[in-house]
C-alpha positions in Angstrom: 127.0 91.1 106.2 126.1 92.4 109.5 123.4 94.3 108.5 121.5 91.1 106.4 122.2 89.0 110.6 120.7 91.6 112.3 117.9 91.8 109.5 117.1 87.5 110.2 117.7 88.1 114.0 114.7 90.3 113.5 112.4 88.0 111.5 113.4 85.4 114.3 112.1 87.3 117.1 108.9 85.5 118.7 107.4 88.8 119.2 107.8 89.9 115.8 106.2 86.7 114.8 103.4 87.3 117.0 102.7 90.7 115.6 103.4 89.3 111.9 100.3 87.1 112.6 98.2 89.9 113.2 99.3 92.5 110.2 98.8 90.0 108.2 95.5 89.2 108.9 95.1 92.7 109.1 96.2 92.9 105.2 94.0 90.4 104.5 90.6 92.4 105.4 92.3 95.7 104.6 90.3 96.2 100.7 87.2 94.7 101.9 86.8 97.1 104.9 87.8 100.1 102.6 85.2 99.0 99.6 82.7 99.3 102.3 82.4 103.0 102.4 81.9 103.5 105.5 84.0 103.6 109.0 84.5 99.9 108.5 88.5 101.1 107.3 89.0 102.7 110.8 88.8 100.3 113.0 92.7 99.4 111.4 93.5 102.7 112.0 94.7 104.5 115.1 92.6 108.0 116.0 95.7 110.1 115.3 96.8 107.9 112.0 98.2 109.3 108.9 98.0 108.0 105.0 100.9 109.5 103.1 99.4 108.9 99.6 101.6 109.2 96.4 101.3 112.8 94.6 98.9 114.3 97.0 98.7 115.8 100.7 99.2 113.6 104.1 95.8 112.6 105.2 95.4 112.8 108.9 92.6 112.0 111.4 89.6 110.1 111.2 87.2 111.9 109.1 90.0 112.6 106.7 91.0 108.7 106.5 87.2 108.6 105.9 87.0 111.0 103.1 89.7 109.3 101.2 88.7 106.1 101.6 84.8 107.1 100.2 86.6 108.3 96.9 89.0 105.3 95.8 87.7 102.8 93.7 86.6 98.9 94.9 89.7 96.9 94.4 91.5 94.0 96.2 94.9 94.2 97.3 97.5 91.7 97.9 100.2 92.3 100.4 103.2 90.7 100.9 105.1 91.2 104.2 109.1 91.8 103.3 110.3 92.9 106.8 109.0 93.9 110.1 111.3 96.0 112.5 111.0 96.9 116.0 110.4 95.7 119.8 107.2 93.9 118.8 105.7 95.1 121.9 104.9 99.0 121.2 105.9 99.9 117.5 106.9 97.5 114.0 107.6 99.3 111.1 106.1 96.8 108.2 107.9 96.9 104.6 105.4 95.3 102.1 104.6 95.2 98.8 101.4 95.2 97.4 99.4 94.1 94.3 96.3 96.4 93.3 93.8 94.4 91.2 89.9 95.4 90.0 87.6 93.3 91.4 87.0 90.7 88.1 90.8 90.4 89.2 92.6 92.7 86.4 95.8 94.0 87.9 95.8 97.9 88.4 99.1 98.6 90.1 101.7 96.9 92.2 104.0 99.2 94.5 105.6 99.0 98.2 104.3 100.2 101.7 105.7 101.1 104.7 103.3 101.3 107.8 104.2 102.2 111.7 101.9 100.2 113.6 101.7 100.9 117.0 100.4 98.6 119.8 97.3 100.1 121.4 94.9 99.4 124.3 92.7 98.3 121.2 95.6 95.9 119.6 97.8 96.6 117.0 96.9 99.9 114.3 98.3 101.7 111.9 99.7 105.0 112.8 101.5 105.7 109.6 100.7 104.5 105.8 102.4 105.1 103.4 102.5 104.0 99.6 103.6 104.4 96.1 103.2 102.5 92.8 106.2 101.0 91.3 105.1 102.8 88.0 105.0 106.3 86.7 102.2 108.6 87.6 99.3 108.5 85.0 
């Protein structure tokens, strides 16, 4: 019980809903910049930010990001925002869920994220991504 108040105290904060705002518009660009191939996907990124793929190593840094990004397949993604957590003024940890489709819209995956972003002099990036299906590896 006390945990699910502090939980909507959270969601209630007005700096929380600030920083909602801006993840989520965030989310919204996230596919398009990384179908881009290029360093288009950075720009949501801090310089020291990590992916934590599933099945396979961290990816950390800039031309790593980079790397991983030029390899994945063009999709869109849906995210939906469950919780944010934090002081809404230097860190929120984001708990999402996503939906993976192809781009003639045939759904490819769904799964959960967590992301640290961290406020910067640049606004709000991702330091920390990570993700996993919600189905068995392939």
């Amino acid at each position: 019980m006390m945990f699910t108040f502090w939980c909507n105290a959270q969601t209630a904060d007005p700096a929380l809903k600030s920083v909602r705002k801006v993840i989520e518009a965030s989310n919204e660009i996230y596919a398009d910049l990384a179908n881009k191939g290029d360093r288009s996907i950075l720009t949501r990124y801090t310089d020291d930010a990590c992916l934590f793929p599933p099945n396979a190593q961290p990816v950390c840094g800039s031309e790593q990001l980079l790397a991983f990004y030029k390899g994945g397949p063009k999709v869109h993604v849906k995210f939906t925002i469950q919780h944010l957590y934090g002081d809404g003024k230097t860190s929120v940890t984001e708990e999402s869920f996503y939906e993976m489709t192809d781009p003639d819209g045939k759904k490819l995956d769904d799964g959960k994220v967590i992301v640290i972003w961290k406020n910067t002099k640049n606004g709000w990036k991702m330091y920390r991504d990570m993700f996993s299906s919600n189905h068995p590896a392939k």
